[in-house]
Structure formats: C-alpha cells, structure tokens
C-alpha positions in Angstrom: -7.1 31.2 -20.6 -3.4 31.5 -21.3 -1.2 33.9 -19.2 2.4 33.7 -18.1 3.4 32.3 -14.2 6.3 34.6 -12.7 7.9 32.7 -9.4 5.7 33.9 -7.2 2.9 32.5 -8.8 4.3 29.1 -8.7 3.0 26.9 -6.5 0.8 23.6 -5.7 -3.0 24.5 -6.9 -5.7 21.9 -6.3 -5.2 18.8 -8.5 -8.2 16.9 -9.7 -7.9 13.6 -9.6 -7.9 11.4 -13.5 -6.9 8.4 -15.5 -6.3 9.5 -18.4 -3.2 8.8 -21.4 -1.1 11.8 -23.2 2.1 12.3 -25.6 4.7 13.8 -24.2 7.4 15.4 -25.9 11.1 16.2 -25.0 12.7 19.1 -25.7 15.6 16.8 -27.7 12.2 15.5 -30.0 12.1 12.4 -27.8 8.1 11.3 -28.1 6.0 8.8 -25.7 3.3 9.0 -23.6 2.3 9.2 -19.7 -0.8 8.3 -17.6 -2.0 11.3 -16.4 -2.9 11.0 -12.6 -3.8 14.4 -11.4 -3.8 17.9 -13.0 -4.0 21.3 -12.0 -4.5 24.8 -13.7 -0.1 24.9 -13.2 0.7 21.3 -13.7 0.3 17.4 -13.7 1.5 14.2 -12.1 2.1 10.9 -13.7 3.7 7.9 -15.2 5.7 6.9 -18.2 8.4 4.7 -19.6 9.9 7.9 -21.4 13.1 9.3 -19.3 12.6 12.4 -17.7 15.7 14.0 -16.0 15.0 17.2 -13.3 13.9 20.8 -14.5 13.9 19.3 -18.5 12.0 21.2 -20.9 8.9 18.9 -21.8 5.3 19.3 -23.7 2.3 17.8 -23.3 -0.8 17.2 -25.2 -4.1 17.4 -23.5 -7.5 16.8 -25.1 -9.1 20.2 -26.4 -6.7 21.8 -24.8 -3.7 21.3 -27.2 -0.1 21.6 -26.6 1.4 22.6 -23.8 5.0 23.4 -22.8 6.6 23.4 -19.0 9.2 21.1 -17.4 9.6 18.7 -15.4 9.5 19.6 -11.4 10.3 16.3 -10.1 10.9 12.8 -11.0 10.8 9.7 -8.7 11.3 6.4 -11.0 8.9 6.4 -13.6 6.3 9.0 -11.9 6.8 12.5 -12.4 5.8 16.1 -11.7 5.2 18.4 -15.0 5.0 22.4 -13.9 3.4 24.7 -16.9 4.6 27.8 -18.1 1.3 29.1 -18.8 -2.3 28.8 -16.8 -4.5 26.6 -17.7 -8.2 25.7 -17.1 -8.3 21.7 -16.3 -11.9 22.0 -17.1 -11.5 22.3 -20.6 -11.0 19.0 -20.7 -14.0 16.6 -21.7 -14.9 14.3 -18.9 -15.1 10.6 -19.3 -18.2 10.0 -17.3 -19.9 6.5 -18.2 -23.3 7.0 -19.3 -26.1 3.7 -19.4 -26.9 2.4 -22.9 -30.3 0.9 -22.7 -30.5 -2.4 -24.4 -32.0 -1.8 -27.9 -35.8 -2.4 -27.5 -36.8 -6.0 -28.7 -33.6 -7.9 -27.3 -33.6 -11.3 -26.1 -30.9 -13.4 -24.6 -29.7 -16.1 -27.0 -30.9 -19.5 -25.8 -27.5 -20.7 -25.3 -26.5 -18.1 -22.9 -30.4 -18.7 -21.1 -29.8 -20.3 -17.5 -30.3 -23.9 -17.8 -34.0 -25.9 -16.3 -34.6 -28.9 -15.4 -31.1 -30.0 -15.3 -29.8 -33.1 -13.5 -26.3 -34.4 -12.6 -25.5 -37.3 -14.6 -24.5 -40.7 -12.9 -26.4 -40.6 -10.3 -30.1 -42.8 -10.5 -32.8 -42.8 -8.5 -33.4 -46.2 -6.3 -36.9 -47.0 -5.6 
C-alpha cells in the first residue's frame, strides 16, 4: 500500500508505540542505525548516534516492509522525526509478542540449583 503524500496530506497520523532497531541511510551513503520508538502510516520517531541535520533526505529499513525513503522532519539531540514520502501500513510489520515456552516434559531442576533442607548456620552449638 504505496501511494504518493502531496502537502496536504501531510500530517501527524496515529503513532503506535514500539522498541524496535533499523538501518538508516543518508542520502550522502552515510549507514547506522536508530531505535525506533513510534511509527505511523507517514512517519517514525527515534534515536540514533548517526547525525541527522533538518529536512535531509534519509531511508529506512523496516522489517517486511523494506526500504523506505523520506526525510527527516525534526531533530532534537540524538532523537528524531522521519516523515515518508510514500504511505505505509505499520501493520505489516511482524509483532514481537512474547509467547510461553512450556518446559520440555520430563525436566527436573539440577540438585545444585534445588533449595537447600535441613541447613544450619555454622558456629553456633546447642547448650544443654
């Protein structure tokens, strides 16, 4: 779901919230990457050591998304604002959701990592 945005069509969409690492790439050839921390179907928000400079062409790889090209809308130290030139669907990203391994059937704790029984401080002695 690719289609051009004229300058009307710019402007803040609902971000979703992530954590999430990218590569970046200037438009000099300059490569690094950026912690993604929100993303929209027109743009991002992040972090990265790579400097950024106000309304610079920049690319961004996303996760089954691919490559895609914008610039940068603002920058404030190392976080920045990335604004797309095309439209894109954020869900096309695959979500990290943490799923529960069951212990494989059979297990048992080592005995050296078994809570102790029967212990007793040394040094001290019963009187009587």
């Amino acid at each position: 779901m690719n289609h051009e945005l004229n300058s009307e069509e710019i402007e803040r969409r609902e971000r979703t919230a992530m954590l999430r690492k990218a590569e970046l790439q200037r438009a000099d050839g300059l490569c690094g990457t950026a912690r993604l921390r929100n993303l929209s179907e027109t743009g991002l928000g992040g972090v990265s050591d790579l400097e950024l400079a106000l309304n610079e062409d920049l690319a961004v790889t996303l996760d089954k998304i691919g490559t895609v090209k914008g610039h940068v809308a603002w920058v404030e130290g190392k976080s920045f604002g990335m604004a797309f030139d095309a439209v894109i669907d954020p869900e096309d990203l695959p979500h990290n959701k943490l799923e529960f391994v069951p212990a494989p059937s059979g297990y048992t704790v080592p005995e050296r990592f078994k809570p102790v029984k029967g212990y007793k401080r040394p040094g001290f002695k019963r009187l009587g």
